[in-house]
VEXKOL-894318 format. One record per residue: y, x, z of N, C-alpha, C in turn. Coordinates in pm, whole numbers, m for minus. Atoms other than C-alpha are relative to their C-alpha. Layout:
# residues N
+--------+--------+--------+--------+--------+--------+--------+--------+--------+
:    n_Y :    n_X :    n_Z :   ca_Y :   ca_X :   ca_Z :    c_Y :    c_X :    c_Z :
+--------+--------+--------+--------+--------+--------+--------+--------+--------+
:      Y :      X :      Z :      Y :      X :      Z :      Y :      X :      Z :
...
+--------+--------+--------+--------+--------+--------+--------+--------+--------+
# end
This chain:
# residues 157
+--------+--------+--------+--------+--------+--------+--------+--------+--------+
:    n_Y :    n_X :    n_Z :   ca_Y :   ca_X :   ca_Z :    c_Y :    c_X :    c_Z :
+--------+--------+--------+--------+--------+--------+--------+--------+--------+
:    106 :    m37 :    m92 : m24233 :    883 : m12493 :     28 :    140 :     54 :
:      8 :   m144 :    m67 : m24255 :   1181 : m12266 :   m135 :     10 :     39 :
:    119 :    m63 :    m17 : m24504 :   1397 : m12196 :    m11 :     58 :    118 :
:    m34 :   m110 :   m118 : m24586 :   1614 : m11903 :   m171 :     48 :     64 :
:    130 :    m42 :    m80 : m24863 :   1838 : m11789 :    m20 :     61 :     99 :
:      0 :    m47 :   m116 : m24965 :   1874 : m11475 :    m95 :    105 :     26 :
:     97 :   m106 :    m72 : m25146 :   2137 : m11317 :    m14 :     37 :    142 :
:     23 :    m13 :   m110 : m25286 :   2234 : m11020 :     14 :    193 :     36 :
:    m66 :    m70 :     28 : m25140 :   2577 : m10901 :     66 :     85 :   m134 :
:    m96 :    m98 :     45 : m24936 :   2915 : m11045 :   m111 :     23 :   m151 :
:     91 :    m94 :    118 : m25077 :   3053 : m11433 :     36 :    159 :     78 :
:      8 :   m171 :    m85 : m25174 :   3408 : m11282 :     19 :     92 :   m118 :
:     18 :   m118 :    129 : m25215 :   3616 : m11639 :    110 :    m32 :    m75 :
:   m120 :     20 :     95 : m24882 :   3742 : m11794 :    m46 :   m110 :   m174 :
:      1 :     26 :    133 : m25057 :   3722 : m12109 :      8 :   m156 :    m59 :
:      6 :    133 :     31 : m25130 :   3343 : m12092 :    157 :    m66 :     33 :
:   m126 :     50 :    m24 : m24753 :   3281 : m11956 :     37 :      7 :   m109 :
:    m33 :    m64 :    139 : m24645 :   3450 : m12260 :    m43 :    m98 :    m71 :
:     19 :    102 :     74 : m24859 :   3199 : m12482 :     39 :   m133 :     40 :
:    m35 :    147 :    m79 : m24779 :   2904 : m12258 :    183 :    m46 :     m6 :
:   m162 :    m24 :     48 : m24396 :   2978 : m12315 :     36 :    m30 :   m150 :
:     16 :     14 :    138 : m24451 :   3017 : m12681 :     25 :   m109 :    m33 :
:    m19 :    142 :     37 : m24514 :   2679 : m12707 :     57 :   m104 :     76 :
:    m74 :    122 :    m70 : m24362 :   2446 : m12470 :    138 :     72 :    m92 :
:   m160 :    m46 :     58 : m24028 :   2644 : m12656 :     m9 :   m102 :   m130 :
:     63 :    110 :    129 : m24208 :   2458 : m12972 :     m3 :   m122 :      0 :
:      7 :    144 :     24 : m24250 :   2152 : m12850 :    169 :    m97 :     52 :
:   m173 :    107 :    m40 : m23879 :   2027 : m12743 :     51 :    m43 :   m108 :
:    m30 :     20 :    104 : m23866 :   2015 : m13100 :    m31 :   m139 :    m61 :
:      7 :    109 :     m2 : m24039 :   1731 : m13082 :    m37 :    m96 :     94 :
:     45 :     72 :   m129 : m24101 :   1554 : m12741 :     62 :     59 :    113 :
:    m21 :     m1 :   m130 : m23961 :   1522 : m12418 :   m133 :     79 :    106 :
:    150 :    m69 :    m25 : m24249 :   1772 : m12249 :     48 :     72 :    128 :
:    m25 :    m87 :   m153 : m24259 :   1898 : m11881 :   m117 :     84 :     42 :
:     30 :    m39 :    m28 : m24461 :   2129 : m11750 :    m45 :    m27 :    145 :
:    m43 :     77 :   m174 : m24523 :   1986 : m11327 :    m89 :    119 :     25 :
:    126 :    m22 :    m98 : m24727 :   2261 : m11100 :     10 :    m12 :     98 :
:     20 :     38 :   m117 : m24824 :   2215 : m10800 :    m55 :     73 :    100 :
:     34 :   m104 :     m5 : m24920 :   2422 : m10574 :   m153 :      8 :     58 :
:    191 :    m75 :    m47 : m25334 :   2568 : m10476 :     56 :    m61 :     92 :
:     56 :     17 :   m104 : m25471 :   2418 : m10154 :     13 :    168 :     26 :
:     27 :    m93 :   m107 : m25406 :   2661 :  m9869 :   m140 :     27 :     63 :
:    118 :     m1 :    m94 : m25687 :   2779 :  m9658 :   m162 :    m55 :   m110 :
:     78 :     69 :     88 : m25945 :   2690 :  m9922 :   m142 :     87 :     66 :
:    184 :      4 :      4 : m26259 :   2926 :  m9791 :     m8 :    m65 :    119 :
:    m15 :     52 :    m59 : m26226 :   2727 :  m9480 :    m89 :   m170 :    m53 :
:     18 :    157 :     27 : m26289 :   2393 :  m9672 :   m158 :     m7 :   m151 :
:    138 :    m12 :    105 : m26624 :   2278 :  m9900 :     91 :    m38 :   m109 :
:    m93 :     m1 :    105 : m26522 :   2220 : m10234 :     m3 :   m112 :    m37 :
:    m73 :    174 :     24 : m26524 :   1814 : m10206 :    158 :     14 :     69 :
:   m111 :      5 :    m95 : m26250 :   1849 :  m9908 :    137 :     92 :   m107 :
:   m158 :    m95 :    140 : m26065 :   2121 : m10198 :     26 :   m132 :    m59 :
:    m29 :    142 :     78 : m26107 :   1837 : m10423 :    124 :    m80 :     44 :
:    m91 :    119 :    m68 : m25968 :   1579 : m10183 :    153 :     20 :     44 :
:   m105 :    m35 :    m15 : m25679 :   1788 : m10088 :     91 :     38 :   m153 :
:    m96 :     32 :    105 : m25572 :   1845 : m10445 :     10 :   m119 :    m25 :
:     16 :    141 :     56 : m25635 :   1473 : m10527 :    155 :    m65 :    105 :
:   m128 :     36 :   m117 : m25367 :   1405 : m10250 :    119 :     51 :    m69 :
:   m104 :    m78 :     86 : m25114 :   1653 : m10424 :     31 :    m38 :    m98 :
:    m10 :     66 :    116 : m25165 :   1500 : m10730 :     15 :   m142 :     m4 :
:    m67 :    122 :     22 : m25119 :   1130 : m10662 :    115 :    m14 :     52 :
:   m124 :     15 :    m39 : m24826 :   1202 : m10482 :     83 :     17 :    m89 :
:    m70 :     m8 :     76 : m24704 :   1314 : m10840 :     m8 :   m149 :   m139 :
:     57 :    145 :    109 : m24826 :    938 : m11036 :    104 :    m75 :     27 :
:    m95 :    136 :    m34 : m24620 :    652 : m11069 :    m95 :   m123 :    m98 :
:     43 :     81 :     89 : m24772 :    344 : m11161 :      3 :    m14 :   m118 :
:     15 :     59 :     97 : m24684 :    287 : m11457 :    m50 :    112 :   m156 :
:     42 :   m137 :     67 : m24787 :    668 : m11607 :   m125 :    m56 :    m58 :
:    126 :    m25 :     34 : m25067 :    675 : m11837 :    m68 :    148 :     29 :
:     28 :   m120 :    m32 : m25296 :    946 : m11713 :   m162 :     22 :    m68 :
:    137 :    m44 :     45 : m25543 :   1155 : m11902 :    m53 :    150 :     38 :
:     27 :   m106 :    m35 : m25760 :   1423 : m11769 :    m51 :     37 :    m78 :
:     93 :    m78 :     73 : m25877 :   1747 : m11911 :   m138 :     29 :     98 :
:     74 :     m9 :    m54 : m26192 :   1719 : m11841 :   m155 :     75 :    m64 :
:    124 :    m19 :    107 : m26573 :   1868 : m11963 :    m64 :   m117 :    m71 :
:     39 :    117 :     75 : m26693 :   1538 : m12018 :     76 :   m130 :    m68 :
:   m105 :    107 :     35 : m26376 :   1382 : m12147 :    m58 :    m44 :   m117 :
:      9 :     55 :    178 : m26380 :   1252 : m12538 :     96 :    110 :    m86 :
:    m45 :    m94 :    102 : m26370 :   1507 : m12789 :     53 :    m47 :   m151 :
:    m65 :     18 :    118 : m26115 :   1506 : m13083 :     19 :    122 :    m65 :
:    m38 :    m95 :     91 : m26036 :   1693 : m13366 :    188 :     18 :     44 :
:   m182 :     10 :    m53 : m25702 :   1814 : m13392 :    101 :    m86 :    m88 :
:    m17 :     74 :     29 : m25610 :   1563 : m13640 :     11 :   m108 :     93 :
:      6 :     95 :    m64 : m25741 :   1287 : m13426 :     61 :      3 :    111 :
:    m82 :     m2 :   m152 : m25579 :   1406 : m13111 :    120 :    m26 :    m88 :
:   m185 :     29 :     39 : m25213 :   1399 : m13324 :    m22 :   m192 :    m41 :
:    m26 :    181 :    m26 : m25341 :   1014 : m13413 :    m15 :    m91 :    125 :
:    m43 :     47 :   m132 : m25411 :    954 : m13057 :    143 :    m29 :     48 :
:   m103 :     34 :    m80 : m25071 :   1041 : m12939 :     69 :    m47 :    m99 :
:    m20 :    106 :    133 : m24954 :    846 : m13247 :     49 :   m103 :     59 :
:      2 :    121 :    m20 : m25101 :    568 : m13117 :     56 :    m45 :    133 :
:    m99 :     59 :   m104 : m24950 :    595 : m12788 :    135 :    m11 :      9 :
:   m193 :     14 :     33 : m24595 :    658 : m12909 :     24 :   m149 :    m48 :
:    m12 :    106 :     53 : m24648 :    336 : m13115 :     m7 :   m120 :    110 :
:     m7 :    114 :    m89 : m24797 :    148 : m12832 :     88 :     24 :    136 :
:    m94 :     32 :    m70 : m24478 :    189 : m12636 :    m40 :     63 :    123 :
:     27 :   m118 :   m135 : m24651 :    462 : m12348 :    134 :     59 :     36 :
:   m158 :    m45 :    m73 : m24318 :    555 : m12181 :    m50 :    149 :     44 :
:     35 :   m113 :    m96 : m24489 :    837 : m11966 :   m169 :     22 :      1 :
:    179 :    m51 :     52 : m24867 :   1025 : m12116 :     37 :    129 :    123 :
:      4 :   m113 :    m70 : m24927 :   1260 : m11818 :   m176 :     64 :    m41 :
:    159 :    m63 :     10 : m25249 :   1491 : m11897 :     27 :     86 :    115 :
:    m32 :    m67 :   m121 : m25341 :   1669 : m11592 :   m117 :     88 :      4 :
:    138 :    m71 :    m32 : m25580 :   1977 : m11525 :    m33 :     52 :    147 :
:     34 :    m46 :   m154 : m25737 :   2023 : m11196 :     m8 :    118 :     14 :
:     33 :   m128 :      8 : m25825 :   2313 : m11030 :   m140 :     28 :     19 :
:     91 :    m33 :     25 : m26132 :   2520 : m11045 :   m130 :    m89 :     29 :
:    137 :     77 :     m7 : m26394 :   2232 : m10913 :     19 :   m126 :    m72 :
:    m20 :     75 :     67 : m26255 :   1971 : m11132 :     95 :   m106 :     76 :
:    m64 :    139 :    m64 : m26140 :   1618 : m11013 :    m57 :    m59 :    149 :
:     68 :     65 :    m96 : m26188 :   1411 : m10647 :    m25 :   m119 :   m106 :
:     56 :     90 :     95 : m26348 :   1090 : m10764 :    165 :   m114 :    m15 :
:    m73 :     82 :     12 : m26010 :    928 : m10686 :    123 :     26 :   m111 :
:    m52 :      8 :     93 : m25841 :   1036 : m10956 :    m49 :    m39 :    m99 :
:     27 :     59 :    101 : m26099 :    952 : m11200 :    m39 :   m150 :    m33 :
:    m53 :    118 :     24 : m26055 :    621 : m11102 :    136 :     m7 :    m16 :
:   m136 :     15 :    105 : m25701 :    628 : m11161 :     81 :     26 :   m114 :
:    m20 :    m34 :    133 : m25715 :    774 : m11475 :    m23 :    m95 :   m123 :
:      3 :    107 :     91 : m25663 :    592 : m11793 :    m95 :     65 :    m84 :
:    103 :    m55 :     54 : m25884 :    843 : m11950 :    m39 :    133 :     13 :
:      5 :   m203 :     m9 : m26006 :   1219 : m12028 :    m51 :     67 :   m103 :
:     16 :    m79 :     80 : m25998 :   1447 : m12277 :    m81 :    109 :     15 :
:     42 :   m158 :     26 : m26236 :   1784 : m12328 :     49 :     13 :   m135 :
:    m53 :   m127 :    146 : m26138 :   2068 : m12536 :    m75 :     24 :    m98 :
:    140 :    m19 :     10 : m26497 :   2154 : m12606 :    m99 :    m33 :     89 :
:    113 :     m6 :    m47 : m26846 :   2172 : m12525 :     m9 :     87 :     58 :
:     30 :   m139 :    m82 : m26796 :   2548 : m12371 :    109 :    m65 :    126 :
:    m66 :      3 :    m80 : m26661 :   2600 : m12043 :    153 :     54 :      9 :
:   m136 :    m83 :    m94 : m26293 :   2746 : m11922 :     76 :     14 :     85 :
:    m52 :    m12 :   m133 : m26095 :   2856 : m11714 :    116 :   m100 :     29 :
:   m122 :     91 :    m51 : m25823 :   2568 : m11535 :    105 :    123 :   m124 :
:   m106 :   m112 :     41 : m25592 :   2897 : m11630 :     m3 :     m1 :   m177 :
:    m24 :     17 :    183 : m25693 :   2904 : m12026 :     27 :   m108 :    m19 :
:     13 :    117 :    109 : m25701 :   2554 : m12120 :    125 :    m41 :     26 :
:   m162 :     54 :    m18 : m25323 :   2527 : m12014 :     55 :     46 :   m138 :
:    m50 :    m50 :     87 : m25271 :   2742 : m12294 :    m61 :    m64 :   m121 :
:     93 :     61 :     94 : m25526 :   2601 : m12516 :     74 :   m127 :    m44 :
:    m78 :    149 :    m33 : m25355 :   2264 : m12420 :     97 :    m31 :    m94 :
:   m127 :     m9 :    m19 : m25032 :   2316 : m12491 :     21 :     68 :   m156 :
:     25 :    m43 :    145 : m25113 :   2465 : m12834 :    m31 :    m87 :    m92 :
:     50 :    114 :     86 : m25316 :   2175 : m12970 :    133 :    m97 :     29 :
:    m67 :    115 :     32 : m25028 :   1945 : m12825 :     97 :     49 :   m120 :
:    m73 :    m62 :    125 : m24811 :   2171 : m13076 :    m57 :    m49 :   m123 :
:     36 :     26 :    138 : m25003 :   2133 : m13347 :    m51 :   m152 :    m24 :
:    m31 :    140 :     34 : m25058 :   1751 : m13293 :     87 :     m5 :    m70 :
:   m129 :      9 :     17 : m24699 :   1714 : m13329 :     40 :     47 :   m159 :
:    m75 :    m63 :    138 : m24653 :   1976 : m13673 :   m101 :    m75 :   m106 :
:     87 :     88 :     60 : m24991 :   1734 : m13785 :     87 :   m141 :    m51 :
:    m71 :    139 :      2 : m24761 :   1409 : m13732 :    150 :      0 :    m96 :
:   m162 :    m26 :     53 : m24438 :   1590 : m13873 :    m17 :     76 :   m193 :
:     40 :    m76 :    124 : m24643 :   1719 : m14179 :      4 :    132 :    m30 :
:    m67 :    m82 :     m3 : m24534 :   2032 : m14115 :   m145 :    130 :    m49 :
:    139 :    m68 :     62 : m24758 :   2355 : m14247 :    m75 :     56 :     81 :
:     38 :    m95 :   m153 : m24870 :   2485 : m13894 :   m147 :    m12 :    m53 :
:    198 :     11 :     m4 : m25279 :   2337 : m13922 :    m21 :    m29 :   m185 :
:     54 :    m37 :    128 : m25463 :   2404 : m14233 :   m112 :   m100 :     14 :
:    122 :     93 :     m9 : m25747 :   2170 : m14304 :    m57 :     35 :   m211 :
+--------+--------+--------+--------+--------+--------+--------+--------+--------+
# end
């Protein structure tokens, strides 16, 4: 299986590059893992923030391929532990998922046409954040899925 998370533009804060580096270096260790961004809608105070929507939603299916499973980070996705997220992607390694894309929008969330083409959606939490943190946030828990699945001593429970 491969992995790959998309995003909708640039991470702006060294500091979060810095953590966001950290770990994708971590995870080749165990997964095929890409990083995709894409870039911000131009002209954005120009446009309401469905038409933002609709113009990232465009950007972003131009990066799908049928046969991708796609899960968004979303606020009202389905919350896991970090156990249960490492038996999630478990269960998709097992059930033969070729291509798990998780994808985070930008600052107004999703057009509606991606969350019909989504196979599902994950939240982090119940608090809010920023598109910009939860890449890092992200990208940490998929780490520690992974050292969960490999037994390894990273998460403490």
């Amino acid at each position: 299986m491969k992995i790959t998370l998309l995003v909708v533009g640039k991470t702006e804060d060294k500091y979060l590059i810095e953590g966001i580096e950290k770990y994708l270096k971590r995870l080749k260790h165990y997964i095929g893992f890409n990083l995709l961004v894409i870039p911000d809608v131009k002209n954005t105070k120009n446009l309401t923030t469905d038409q933002q929507k609709s113009k990232e939603a465009d950007l972003i299916l131009k990066q799908l391929n049928n046969t991708d499973t796609i899960v968004l980070l979303d606020e009202k996705g389905k919350k896991y532990t970090s156990v249960l997220f490492s038996d999630y992607l478990n269960k998709q390694m097992i059930g033969s998922v070729q291509h798990l894309m998780f994808i985070i929008g930008g600052p107004y969330g999703f057009d509606e046409r991606i969350y019909e083409r989504a196979n599902g959606s994950l939240s982090l939490s119940d608090m809010t954040f920023s598109h910009q943190m939860v890449r890092l946030f992200f990208v940490e828990q998929l780490y520690r899925a992974f050292s969960i699945l490999k037994g390894e001593p990273y998460h403490h429970e």
